[in-house]
Each structure stands twice: as structure tokens, then as C-alpha cells.
N, C-alpha and C positions, 0 to 999 in steps of 0.2 A: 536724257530724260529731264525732263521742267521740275524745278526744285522751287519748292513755297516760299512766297516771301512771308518774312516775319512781320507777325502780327496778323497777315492776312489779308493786307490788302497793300498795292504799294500807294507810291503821291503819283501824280498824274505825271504826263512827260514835261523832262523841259519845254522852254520854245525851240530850242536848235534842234531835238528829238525830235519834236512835232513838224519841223520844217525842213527838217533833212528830206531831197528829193531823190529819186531813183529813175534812169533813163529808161523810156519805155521798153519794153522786153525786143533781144536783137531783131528779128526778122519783120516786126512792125514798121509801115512804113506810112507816117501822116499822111491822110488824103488818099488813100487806098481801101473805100470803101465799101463795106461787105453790105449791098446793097439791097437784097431781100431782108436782112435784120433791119439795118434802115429804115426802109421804107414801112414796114411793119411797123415800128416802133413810133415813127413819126402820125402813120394816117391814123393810128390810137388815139392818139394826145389830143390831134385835132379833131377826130370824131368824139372826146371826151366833153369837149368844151357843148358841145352843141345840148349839153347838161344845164346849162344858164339860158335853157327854151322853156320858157312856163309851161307851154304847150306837152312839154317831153317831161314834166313833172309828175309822177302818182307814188302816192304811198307806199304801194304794195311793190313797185318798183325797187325804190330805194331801201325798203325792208328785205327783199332780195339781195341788193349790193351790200348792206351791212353783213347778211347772215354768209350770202357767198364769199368774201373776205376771210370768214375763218373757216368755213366749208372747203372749198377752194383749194383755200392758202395751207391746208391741212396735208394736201395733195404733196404739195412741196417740202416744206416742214420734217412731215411723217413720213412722207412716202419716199419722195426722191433724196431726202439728208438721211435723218436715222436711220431707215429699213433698207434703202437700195446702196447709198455710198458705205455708212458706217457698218451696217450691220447687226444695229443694236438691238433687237429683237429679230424673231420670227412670226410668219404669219402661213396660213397655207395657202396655194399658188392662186386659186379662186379667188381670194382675197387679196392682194397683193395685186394683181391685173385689176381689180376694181379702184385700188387706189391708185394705179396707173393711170386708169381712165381721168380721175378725178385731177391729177396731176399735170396730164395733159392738156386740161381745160383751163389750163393757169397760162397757154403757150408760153412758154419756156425750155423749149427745144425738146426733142428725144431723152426718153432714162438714160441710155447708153451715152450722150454727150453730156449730159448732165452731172449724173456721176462722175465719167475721165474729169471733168474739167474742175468738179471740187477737188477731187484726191488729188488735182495737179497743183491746185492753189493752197493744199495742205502740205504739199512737199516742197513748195518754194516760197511759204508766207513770208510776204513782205519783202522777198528777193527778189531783181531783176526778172526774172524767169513767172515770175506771179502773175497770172492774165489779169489779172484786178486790183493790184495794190495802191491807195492811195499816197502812195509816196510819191509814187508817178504821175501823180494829180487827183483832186475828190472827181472832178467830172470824167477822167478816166475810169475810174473805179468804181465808178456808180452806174456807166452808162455806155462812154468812150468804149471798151475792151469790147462791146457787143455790136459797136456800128463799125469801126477798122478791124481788116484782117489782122489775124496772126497767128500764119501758120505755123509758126510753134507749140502753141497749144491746140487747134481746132486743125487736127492732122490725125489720117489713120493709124500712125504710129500710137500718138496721146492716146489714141481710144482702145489700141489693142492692147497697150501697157497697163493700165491706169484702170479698166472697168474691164479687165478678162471675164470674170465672172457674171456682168449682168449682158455682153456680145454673145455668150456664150451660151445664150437661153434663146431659141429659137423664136419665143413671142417676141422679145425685146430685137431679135435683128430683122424681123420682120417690118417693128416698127421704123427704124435706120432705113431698112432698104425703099422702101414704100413710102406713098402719100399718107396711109392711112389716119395719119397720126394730127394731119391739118383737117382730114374728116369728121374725125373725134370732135375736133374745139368747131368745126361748120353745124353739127349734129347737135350736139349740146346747145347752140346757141339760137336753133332753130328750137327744141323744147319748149326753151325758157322763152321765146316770141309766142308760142301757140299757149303756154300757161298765162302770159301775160294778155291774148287777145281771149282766153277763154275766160279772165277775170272779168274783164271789159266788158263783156257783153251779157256777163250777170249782171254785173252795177248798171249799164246805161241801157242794156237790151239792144243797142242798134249797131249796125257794124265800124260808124263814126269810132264809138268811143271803142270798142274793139281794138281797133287800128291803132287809135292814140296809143291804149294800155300793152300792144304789143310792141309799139316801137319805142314807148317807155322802158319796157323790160327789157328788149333787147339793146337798148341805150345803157343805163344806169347797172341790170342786173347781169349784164355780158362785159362791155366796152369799159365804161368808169372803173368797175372791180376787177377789170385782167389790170388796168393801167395802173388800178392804187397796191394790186398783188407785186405787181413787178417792181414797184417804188420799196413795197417793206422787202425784199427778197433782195433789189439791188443795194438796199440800207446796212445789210447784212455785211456788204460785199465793202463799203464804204466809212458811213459813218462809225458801226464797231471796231475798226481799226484807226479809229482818229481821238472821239471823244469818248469818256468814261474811266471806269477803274479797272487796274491789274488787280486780281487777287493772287494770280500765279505768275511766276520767272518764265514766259514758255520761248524766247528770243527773239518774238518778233512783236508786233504793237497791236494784236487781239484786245481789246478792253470788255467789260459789262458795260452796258449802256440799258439806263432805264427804259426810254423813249422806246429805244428798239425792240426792247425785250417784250413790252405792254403790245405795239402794232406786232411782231413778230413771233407771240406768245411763245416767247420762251426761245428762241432763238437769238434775241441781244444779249443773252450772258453769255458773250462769246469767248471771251479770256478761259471760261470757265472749260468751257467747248474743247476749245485750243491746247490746254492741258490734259483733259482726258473724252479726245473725239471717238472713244468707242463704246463711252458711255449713254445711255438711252435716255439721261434726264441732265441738264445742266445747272437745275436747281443745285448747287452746294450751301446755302444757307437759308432758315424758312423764310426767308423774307424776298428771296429769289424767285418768284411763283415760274414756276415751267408748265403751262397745262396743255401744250403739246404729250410732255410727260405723262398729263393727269388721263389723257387719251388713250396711252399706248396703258396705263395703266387699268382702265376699264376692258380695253381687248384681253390682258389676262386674267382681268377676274370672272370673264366671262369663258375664256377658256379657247378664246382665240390669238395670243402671242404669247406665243414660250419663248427661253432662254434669253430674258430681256438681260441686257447687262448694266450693272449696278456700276456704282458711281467708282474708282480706282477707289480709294480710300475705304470703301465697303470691301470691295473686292480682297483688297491685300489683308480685310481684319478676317478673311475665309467663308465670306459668301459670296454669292453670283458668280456668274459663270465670264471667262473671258475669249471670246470669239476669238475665233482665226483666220475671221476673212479676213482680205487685206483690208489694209484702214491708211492709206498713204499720207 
């Protein structure tokens, strides 16, 4: 168990800490590329650019990409970290498939791989064995582990080990076994095209500007915000294992990271995380804002998430409850 450092915070790492490397996990083999992520991932970036078109600029566009950013990014956050890997509240199943949905529209794989693959990076953090440590390089771990195989993590074993419980839910293996789930984010993205030519054609009345305002939206409020989602999400994976503070001893190089935690809302206090992943808030101090947190904390004032679980230090003084799913 992760034991506090004193005072509460440690000093940053050495340089030799910070630059000790780690060989890419064994069955990785350079240039052996997983070429559906790939490719995905690349025609993004460069469909992103085409954002610097004056032509593909509108307001209402880009006030979509802001607000889908935390919408969205909420999916991940909430849905597929707290509620689906860790466990830290409850929701009922209606609900929970809705945040699926919403999750899905981040593309960032299936809940079912999603989850195996954090509980697998919590049980070997920072270890050779970690599909994402940046020990093993920042551009591995930020990006590298999702364009090269590596069947040691992204294998049916990992997924039947590691997410029993979310395979084991007939919606979730539906979504594994099936397209449906690239439907999802096709579906969504046609929406937000017919919201944005439906804007269009109130402000200009003609199907010109229509057109414009729909391929604006589906530019900026689809494309730019899956690519800036997958940047704070892959940041997680990255920067909060490089720069920032320990507040906890947890053995491997988790840190708080402001940056992260601001784009991330609430999931750069990662140290924090790291020390107690079954907790529901990573806020440990008030100046830590978590408003991931502040979310899951309105679903039970409203009387939609029970048995949220409180912070280990609350817990051990005999409130909140301590889950028994796995939390690997």
C-alpha cells in the first residue's frame, strides 16, 4: 500500500529518475503497425487542419467544439475511468448506456478494451509490461502504444482478465462483437452536420450558407474536438507521468499536473489517482478542483448515483463505502 510522503508533497524527480528508460513491453515489435488505429488517427489530424479554411470558420461551430470538449470528454472521464474501470459510483443501466453512447463519440475504442487496458496500465505502472509508460519514450506514451501492435496487452486474454465484469454485460459484448459502435460516432456526427446546416439556413436562408454551416460543424464540432479529446486523454497517459508533483509514495512516477488536470478536468491529479483509484474524486486538497467530481456529485443529489466512494482517508475515518469491484 502507497504510504504519504511527509509534508505532503514530495520535490520533483531527479534528472537520472526522470531519464531512466524502459524497453518497450516484450512482444512489441517496431514497425509493426496496427494500421486501422493508424490510419484513423492520422486522416484526423489532417482533416483537423483544414480548420485554418476561413471558409470552414463559424461561431456556432466552434462554440460546439468548446462545449463538446467537456460534453464529450465527460464520456471518458466519467464514464469509461470512474464508473466503468474503477467503479466509483453507481448509476442505473439506462443511464450508464447513455454515457456509453456519449463515450463512444470520443472514438477511443470499445468500453470493454478500454477499461482491460487501464486496469492493465494500473497493474504494471511504469513497468515494462505498461502499454504506455513514458519511460519507454513521451511519443510512445502519448500516441506510439495506439499506432504499434502489442499483443500483450490488446489480446483476448487482457480483456477477459482485466474487464470480466464489463464482457460480461451482454450490451457491452455486443458492442466488441459488432460495428455498431463506429455507427454510434457515423450517427452523432451526421446530427451535429444537420444542427449545423439547420443553423445555416436560419442565419443566410439559402442552402450556400447551409452547407458552409454544416461542414463547419461537422469540421470544428466533430473532427477538431475528437482530435483535442484524444490529446487531453492521451496527456493522461503521458505528460502526468513525467511533469508535476508527488503528493503520495505510490512506486511508480504518477505526478499532479496542473495543465492536465485544468484540460482534463480533474483527471491531472493523477498521483492523487494512483494512490487511491477507487476513489470517485481526486480532489485531496481544496485547491485541487476535480469537476469531473462536481458531476458525479450532482447525479447524487439528484438521486441518480449511489454508493459513490469517498476519498481512502474519508473512508478509513468510517464513512463511504468501499467497492469490491476489481480495481486492478
Amino acid at each position: 500500500m502507497a504510504s504519504s510522503i511527509p509534508r505532503g508533497i514530495s520535490a520533483a524527480p531527479s534528472v537520472s529518475d526522470r531519464d531512466e528508460r524502459l524497453p518497450l513491453p516484450d512482444l512489441v515489435v517496431p514497425g509493426d503497425v496496427h494500421w486501422p488505429y493508424a490510419t484513423t488517427i492520422c486522416l484526423f489530424h489532417v482533416a483537423a487542419l483544414l480548420a485554418m479554411l476561413p471558409w470552414l470558420f463559424t461561431w456556432p461551430a466552434v462554440v460546439a467544439m468548446v462545449v463538446g470538449v467537456f460534453f464529450f470528454g465527460q464520456g471518458i472521464n466519467l464514464c469509461y475511468h470512474r464508473l466503468l474501470t474503477h467503479r466509483s459510483f453507481v448509476v442505473p443501466a439506462w443511464l450508464e448506456r447513455c454515457f456509453v453512447v456519449v463515450a463512444i463519440c470520443c472514438l477511443q475504442d470499445t468500453p470493454g478494451k478500454w477499461v482491460a487496458i487501464h486496469r492493465y496500465h494500473h497493474h504494471h505502472s511504469d513497468e515494462q509490461p505498461d502499454p504506455h509508460s513514458p519511460k519507454a519514450g513521451f511519443l510512445w506514451s502519448h500516441v506510439g502504444w495506439l499506432v504499434v501492435r502489442n499483443p500483450a496487452a490488446h489480446s483476448v486474454e487482457v480483456y477477459r482478465r482485466y474487464a470480466p465484469d464489463v464482457l460480461s454485460n451482454p450490451f457491452y459484448m455486443r458492442l466488441e462483437k459488432t460495428t455498431a459502435w463506429i455507427w454510434i460516432y457515423v450517427a452523432h456526427a451526421a446530427v451535429l452536420t444537420a444542427v449545423g446546416m439547420g443553423i445555416g439556413g436560419f442565419v443566410g436562408g439559402d442552402w450556400a450558407t447551409a452547407w458552409r454551416y454544416g461542414a463547419s460543424m461537422l469540421l470544428w464540432g466533430v473532427v477538431v474536438r475528437t482530435v483535442i479529446v484524444w490529446h487531453i486523454t492521451w496527456s493522461v497517459n503521458s505528460l502526468t507521468h513525467l511533469f508535476g508533483y508527488q503528493r503520495y509514495d505510490t512506486g511508480e512516477n504518477s505526478r499532479n499536473n496542473w495543465v492536465v488536470a485544468l484540460l482534463a478536468v480533474g483527471e491531472g491529479w493523477h498521483n492523487n489517482h494512483h494512490h487511491d483509484p477507487a476513489s470517485a474524486t481526486n480532489q485531496h486538497r481544496w485547491w485541487e478542483i476535480d469537476l469531473t467530481y462536481g458531476v458525479i456529485r450532482i447525479l447524487e443529489r439528484v438521486g441518480l448515483a449511489t454508493d459513490v466512494t469517498l476519498p481512502r482517508h474519508v473512508r478509513h475515518a468510517g464513512r463511504g463505502k468501499v467497492a469490491s469491484a476489481p480495481r486492478e
